[in-house]
Structures are given as C-alpha cells and as structure tokens.
PyMOL Python script that loads the backbone (N, CA, C, O; Angstrom):
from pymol import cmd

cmd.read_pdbstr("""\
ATOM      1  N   UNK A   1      74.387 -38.450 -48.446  1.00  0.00           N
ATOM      2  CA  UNK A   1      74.612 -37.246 -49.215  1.00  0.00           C
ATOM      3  C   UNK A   1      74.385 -37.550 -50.701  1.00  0.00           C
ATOM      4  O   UNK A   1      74.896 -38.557 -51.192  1.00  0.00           O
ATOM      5  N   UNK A   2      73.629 -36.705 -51.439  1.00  0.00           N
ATOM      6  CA  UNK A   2      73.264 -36.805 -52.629  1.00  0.00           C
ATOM      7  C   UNK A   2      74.445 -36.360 -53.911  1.00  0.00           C
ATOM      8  O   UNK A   2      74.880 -35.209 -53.950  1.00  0.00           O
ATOM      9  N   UNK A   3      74.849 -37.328 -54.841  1.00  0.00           N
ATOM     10  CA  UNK A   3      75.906 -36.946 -55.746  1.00  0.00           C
ATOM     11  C   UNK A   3      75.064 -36.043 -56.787  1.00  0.00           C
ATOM     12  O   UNK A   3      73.866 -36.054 -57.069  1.00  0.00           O
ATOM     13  N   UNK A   4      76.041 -35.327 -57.212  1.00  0.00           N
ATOM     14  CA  UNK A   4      75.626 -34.407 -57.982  1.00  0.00           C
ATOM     15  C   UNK A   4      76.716 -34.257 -60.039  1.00  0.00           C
ATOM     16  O   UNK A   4      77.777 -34.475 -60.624  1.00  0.00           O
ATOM     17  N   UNK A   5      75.660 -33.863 -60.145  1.00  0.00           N
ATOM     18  CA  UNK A   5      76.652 -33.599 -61.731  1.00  0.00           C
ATOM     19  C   UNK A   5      77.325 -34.877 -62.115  1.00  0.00           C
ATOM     20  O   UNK A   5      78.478 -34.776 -62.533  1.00  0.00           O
ATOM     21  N   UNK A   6      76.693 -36.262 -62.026  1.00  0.00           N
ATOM     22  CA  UNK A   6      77.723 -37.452 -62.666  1.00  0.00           C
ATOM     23  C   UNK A   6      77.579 -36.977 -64.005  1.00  0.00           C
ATOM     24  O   UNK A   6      76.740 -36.094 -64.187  1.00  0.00           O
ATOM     25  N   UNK A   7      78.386 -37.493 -65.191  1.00  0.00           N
ATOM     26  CA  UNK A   7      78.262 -37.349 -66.412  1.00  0.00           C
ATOM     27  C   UNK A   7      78.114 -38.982 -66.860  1.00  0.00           C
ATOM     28  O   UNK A   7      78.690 -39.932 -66.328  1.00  0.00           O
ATOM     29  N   UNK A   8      77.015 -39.021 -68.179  1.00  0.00           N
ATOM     30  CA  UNK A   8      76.746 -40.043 -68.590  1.00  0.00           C
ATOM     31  C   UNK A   8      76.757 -39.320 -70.063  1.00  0.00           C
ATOM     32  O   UNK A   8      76.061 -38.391 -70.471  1.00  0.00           O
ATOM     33  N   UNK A   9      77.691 -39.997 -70.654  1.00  0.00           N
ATOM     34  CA  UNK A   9      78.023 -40.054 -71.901  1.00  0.00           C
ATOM     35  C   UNK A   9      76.934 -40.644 -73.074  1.00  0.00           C
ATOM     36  O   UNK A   9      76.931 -41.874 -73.122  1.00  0.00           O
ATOM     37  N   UNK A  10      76.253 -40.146 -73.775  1.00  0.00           N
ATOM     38  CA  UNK A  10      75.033 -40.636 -75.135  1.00  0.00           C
ATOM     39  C   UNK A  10      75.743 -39.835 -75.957  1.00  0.00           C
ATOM     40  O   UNK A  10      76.396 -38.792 -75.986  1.00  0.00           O
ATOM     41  N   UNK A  11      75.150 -41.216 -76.964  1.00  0.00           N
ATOM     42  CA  UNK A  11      75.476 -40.800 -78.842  1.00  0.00           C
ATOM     43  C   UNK A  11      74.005 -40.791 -79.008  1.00  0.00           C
ATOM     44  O   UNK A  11      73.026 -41.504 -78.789  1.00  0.00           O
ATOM     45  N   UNK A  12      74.454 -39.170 -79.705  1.00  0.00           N
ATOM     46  CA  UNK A  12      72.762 -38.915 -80.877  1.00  0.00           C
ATOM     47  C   UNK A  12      73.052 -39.202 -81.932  1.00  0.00           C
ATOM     48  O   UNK A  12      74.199 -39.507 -82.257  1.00  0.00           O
ATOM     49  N   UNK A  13      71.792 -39.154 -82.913  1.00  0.00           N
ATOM     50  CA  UNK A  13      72.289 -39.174 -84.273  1.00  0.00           C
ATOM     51  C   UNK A  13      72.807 -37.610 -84.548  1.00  0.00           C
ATOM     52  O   UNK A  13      73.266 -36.884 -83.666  1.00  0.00           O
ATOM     53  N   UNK A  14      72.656 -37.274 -85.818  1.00  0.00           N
ATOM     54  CA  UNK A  14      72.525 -35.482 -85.915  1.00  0.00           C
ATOM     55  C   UNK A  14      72.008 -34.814 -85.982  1.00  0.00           C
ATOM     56  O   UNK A  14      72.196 -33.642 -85.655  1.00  0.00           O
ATOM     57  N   UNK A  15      70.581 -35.627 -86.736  1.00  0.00           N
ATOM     58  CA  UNK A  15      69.826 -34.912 -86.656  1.00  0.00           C
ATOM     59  C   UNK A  15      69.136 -34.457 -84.801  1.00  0.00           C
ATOM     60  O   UNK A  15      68.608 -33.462 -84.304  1.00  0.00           O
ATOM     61  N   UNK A  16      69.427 -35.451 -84.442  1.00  0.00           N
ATOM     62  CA  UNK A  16      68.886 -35.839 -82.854  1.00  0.00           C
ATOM     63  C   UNK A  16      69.652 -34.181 -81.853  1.00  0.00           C
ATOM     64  O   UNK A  16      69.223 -33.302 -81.106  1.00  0.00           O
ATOM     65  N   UNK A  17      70.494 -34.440 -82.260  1.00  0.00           N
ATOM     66  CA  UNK A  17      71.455 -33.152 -81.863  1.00  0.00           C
ATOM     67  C   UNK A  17      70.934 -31.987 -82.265  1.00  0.00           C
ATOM     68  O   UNK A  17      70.525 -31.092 -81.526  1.00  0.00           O
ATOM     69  N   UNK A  18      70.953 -31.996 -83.771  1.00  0.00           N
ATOM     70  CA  UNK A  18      70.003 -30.444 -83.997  1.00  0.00           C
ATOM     71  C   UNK A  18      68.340 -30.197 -83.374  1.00  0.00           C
ATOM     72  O   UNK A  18      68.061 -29.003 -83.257  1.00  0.00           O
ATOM     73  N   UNK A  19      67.467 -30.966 -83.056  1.00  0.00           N
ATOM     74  CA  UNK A  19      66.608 -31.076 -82.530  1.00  0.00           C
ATOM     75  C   UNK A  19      66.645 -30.458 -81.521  1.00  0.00           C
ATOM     76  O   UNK A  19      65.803 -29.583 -81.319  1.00  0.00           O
ATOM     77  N   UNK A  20      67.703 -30.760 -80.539  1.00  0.00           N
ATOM     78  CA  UNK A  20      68.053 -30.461 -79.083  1.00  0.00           C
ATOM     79  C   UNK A  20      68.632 -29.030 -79.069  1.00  0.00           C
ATOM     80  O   UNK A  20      68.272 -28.229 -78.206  1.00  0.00           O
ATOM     81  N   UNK A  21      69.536 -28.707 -80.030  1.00  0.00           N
ATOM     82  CA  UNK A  21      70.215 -27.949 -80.117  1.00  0.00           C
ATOM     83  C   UNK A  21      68.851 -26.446 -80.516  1.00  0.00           C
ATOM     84  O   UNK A  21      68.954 -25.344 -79.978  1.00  0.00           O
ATOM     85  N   UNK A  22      67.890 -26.743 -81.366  1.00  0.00           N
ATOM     86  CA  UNK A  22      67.029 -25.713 -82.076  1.00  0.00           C
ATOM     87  C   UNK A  22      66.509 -25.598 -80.916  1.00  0.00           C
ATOM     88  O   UNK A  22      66.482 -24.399 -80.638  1.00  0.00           O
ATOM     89  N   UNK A  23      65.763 -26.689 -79.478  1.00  0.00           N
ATOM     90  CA  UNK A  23      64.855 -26.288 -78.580  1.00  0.00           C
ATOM     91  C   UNK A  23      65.732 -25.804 -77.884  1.00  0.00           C
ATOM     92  O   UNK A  23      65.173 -25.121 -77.026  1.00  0.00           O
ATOM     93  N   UNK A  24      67.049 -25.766 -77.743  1.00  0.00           N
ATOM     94  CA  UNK A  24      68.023 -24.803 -76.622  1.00  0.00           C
ATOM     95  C   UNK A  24      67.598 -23.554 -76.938  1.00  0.00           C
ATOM     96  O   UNK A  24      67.082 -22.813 -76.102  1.00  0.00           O
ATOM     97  N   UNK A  25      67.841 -23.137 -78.536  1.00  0.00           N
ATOM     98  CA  UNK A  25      68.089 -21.791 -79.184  1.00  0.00           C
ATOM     99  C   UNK A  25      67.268 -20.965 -78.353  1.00  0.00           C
ATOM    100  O   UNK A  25      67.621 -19.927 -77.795  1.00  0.00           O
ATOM    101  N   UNK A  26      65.643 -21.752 -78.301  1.00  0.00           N
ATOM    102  CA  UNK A  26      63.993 -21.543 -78.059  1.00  0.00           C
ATOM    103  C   UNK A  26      63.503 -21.279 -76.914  1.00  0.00           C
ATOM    104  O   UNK A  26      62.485 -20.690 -76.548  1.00  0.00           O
ATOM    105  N   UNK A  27      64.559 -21.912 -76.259  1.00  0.00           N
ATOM    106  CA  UNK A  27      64.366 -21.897 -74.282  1.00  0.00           C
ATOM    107  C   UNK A  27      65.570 -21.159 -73.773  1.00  0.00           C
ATOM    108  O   UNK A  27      66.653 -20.888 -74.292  1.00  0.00           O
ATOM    109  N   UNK A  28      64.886 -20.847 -72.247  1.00  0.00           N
ATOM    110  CA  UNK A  28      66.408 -20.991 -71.408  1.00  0.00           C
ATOM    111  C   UNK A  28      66.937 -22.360 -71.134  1.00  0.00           C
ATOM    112  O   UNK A  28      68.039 -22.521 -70.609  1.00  0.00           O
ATOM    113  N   UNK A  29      66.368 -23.082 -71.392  1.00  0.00           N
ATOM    114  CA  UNK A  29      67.536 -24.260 -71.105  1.00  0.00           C
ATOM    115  C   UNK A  29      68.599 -24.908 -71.974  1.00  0.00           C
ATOM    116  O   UNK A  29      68.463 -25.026 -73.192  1.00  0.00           O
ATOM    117  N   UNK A  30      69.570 -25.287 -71.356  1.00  0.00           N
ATOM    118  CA  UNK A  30      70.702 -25.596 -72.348  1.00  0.00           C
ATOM    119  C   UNK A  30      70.612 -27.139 -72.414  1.00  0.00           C
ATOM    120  O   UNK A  30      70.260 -28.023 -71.633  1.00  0.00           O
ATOM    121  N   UNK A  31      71.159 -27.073 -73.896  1.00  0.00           N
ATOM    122  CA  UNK A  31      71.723 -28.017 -74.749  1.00  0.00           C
ATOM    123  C   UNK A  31      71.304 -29.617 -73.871  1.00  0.00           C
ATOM    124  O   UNK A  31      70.453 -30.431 -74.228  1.00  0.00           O
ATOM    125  N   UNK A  32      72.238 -29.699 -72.623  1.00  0.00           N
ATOM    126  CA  UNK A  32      72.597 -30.558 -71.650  1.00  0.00           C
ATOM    127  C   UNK A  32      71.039 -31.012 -70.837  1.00  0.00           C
ATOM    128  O   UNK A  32      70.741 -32.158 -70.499  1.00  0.00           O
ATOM    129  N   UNK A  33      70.160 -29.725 -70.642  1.00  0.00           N
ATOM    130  CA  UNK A  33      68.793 -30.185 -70.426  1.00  0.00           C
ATOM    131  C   UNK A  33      67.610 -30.401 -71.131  1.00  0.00           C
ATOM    132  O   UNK A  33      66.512 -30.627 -70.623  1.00  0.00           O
ATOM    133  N   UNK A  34      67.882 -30.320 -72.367  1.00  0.00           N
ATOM    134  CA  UNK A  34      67.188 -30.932 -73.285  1.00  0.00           C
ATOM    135  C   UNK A  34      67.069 -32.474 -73.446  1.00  0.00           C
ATOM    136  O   UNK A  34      66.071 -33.175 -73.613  1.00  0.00           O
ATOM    137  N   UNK A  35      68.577 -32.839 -73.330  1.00  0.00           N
ATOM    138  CA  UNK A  35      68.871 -34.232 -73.439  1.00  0.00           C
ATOM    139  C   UNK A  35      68.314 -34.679 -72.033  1.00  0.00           C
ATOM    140  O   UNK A  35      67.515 -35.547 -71.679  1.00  0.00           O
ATOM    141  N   UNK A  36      68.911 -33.922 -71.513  1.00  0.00           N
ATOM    142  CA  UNK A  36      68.071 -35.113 -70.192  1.00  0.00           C
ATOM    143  C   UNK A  36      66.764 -35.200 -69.856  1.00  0.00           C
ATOM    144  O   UNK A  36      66.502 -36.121 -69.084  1.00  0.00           O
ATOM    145  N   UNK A  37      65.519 -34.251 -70.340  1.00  0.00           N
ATOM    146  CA  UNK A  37      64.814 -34.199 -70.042  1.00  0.00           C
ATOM    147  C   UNK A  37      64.040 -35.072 -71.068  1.00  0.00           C
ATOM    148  O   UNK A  37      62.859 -35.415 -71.012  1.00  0.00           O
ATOM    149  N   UNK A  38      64.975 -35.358 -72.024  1.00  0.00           N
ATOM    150  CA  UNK A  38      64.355 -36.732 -73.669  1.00  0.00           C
ATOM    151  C   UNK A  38      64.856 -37.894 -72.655  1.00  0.00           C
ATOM    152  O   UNK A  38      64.197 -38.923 -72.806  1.00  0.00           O
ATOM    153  N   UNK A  39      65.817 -37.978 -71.700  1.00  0.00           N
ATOM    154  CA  UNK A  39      66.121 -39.075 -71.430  1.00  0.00           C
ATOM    155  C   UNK A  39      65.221 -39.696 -70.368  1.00  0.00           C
ATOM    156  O   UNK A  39      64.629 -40.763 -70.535  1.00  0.00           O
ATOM    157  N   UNK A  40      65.151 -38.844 -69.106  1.00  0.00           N
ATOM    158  CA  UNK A  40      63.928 -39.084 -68.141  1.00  0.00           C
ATOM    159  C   UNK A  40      62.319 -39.499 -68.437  1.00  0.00           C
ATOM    160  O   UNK A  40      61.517 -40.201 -67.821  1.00  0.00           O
ATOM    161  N   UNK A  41      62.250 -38.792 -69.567  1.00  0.00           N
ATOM    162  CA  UNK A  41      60.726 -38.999 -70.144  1.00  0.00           C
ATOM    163  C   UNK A  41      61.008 -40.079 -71.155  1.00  0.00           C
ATOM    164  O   UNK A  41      59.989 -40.693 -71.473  1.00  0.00           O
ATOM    165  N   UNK A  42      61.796 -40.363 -71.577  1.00  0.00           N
ATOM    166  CA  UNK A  42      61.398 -41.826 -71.786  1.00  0.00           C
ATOM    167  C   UNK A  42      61.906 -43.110 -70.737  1.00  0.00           C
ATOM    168  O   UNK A  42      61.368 -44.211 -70.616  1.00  0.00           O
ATOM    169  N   UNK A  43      63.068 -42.606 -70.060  1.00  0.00           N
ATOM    170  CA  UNK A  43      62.697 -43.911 -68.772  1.00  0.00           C
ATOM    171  C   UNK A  43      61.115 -44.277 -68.501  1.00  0.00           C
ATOM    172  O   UNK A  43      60.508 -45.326 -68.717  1.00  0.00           O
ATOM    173  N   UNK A  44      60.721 -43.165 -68.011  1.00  0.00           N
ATOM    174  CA  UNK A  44      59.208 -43.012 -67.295  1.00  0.00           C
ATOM    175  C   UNK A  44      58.541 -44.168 -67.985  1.00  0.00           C
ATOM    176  O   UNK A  44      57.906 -45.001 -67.339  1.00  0.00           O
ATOM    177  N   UNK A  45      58.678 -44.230 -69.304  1.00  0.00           N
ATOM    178  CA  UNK A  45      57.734 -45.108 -70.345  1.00  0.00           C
ATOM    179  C   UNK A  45      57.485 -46.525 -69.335  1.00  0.00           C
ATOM    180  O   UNK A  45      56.447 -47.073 -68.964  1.00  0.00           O
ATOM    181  N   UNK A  46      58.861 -46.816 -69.098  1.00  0.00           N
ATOM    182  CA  UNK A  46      59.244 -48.460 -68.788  1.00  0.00           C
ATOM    183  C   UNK A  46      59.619 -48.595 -67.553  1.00  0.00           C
ATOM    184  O   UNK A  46      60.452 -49.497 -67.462  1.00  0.00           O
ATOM    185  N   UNK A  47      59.389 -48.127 -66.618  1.00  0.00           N
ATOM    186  CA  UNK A  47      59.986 -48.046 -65.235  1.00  0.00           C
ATOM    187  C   UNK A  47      58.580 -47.795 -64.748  1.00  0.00           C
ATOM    188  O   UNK A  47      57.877 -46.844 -65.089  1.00  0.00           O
ATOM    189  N   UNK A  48      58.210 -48.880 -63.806  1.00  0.00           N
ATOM    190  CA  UNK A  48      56.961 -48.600 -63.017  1.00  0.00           C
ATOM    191  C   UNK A  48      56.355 -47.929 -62.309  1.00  0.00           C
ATOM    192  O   UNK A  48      57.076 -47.927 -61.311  1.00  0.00           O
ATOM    193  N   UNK A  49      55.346 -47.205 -62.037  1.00  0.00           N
ATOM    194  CA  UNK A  49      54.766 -46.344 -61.345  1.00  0.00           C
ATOM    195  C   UNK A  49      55.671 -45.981 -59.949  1.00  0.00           C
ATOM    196  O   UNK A  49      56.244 -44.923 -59.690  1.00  0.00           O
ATOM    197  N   UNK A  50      55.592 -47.342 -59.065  1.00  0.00           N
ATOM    198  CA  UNK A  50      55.965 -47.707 -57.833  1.00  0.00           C
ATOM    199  C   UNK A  50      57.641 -47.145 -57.799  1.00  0.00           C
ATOM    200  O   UNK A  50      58.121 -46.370 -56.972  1.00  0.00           O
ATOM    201  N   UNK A  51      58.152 -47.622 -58.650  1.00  0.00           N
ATOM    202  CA  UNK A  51      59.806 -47.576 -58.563  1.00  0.00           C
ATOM    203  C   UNK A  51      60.223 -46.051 -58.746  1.00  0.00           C
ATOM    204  O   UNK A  51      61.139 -45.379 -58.273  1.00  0.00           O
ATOM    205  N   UNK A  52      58.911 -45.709 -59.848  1.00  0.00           N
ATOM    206  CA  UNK A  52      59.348 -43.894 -60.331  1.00  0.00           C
ATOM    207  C   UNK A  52      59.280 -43.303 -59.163  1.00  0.00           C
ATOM    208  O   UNK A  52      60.162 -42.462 -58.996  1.00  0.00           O
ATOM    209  N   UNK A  53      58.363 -43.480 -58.079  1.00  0.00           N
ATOM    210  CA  UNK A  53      57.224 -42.434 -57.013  1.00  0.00           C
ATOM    211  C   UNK A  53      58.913 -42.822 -55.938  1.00  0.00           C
ATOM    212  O   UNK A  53      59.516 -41.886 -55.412  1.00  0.00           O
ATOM    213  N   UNK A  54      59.241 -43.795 -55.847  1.00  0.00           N
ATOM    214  CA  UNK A  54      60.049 -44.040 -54.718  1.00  0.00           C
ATOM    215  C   UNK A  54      61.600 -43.540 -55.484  1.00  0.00           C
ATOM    216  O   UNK A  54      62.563 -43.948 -54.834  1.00  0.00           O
ATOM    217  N   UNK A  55      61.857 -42.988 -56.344  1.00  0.00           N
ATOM    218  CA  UNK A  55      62.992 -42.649 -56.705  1.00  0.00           C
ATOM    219  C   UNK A  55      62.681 -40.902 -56.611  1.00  0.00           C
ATOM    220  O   UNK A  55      63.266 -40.216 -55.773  1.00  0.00           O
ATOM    221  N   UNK A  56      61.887 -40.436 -57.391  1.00  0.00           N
ATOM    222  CA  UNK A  56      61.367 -38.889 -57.107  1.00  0.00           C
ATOM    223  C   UNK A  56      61.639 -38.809 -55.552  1.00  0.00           C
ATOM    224  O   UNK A  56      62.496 -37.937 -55.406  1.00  0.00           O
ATOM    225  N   UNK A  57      61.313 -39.294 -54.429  1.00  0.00           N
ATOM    226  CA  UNK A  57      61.107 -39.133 -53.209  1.00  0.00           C
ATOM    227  C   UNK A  57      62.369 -39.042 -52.950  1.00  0.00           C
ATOM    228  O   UNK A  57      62.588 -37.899 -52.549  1.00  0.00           O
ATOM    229  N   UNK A  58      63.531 -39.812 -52.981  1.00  0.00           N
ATOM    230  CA  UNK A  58      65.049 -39.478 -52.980  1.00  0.00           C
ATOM    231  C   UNK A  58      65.496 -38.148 -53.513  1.00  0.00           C
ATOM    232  O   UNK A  58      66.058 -37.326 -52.790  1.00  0.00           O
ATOM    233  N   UNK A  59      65.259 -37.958 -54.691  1.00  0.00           N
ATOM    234  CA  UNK A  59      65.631 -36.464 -55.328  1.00  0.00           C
ATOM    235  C   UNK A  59      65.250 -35.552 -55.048  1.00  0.00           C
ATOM    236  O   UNK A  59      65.752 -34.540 -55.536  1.00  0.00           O
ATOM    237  N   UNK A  60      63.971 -35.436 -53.947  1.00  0.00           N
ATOM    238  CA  UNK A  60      63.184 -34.533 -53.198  1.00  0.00           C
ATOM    239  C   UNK A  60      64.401 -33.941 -51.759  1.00  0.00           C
ATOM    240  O   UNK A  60      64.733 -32.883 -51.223  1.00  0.00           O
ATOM    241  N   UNK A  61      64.643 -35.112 -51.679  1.00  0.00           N
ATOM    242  CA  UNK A  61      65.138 -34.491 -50.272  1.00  0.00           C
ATOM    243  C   UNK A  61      66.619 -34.335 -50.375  1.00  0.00           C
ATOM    244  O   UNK A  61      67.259 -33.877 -49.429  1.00  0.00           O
TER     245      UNK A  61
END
""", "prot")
cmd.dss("prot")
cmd.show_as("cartoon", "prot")
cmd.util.cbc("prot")
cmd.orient("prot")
C-alpha cells in the first residue's frame, strides 16, 4: 500500500518563498506544489535515468 501525504520539512531563503509564493498567485497550484515540483526537478538532475524510470513505475500503480 502506497503512503501518502508524508511531510518533509525545507528551509527557503525568502526570496525563494516569494518566488513560489508569486507562481501560486499565477496558477492553480498551491504554494506546497510549487515546492515540490522545484524539488523533483532537481532530484531528476542527479538520480539516474534507470533509478528515475523504476521509481515513476511505483507511483504509477
């Protein structure tokens, strides 16, 4: 069974926050998916092809 909603606690700077906070204003997405979606896209950077494709495949199902 797949966990859902863990919370992982990050420090931004402030400006880092207003950044996130102006593309909330801009989108429907909130605050909370901004950050994660800065956080995932830069895993991607450093996490290998192989390891990404076989972790997506978990979150699929």
């Amino acid at each position: 069974m797949q966990r859902m909603n863990e919370n992982i606690n990050v420090r931004v700077r402030q400006a880092e926050r207003e950044l996130f906070e102006a593309a909330a204003k801009r989108s429907r997405r909130k605050l909370s998916d901004w950050v994660r979606i800065t956080l995932v896209d830069s895993a991607k950077v450093v996490v290998p092809e192989a390891d990404i494709a076989t972790i997506e495949e978990r979150l699929v199902r």
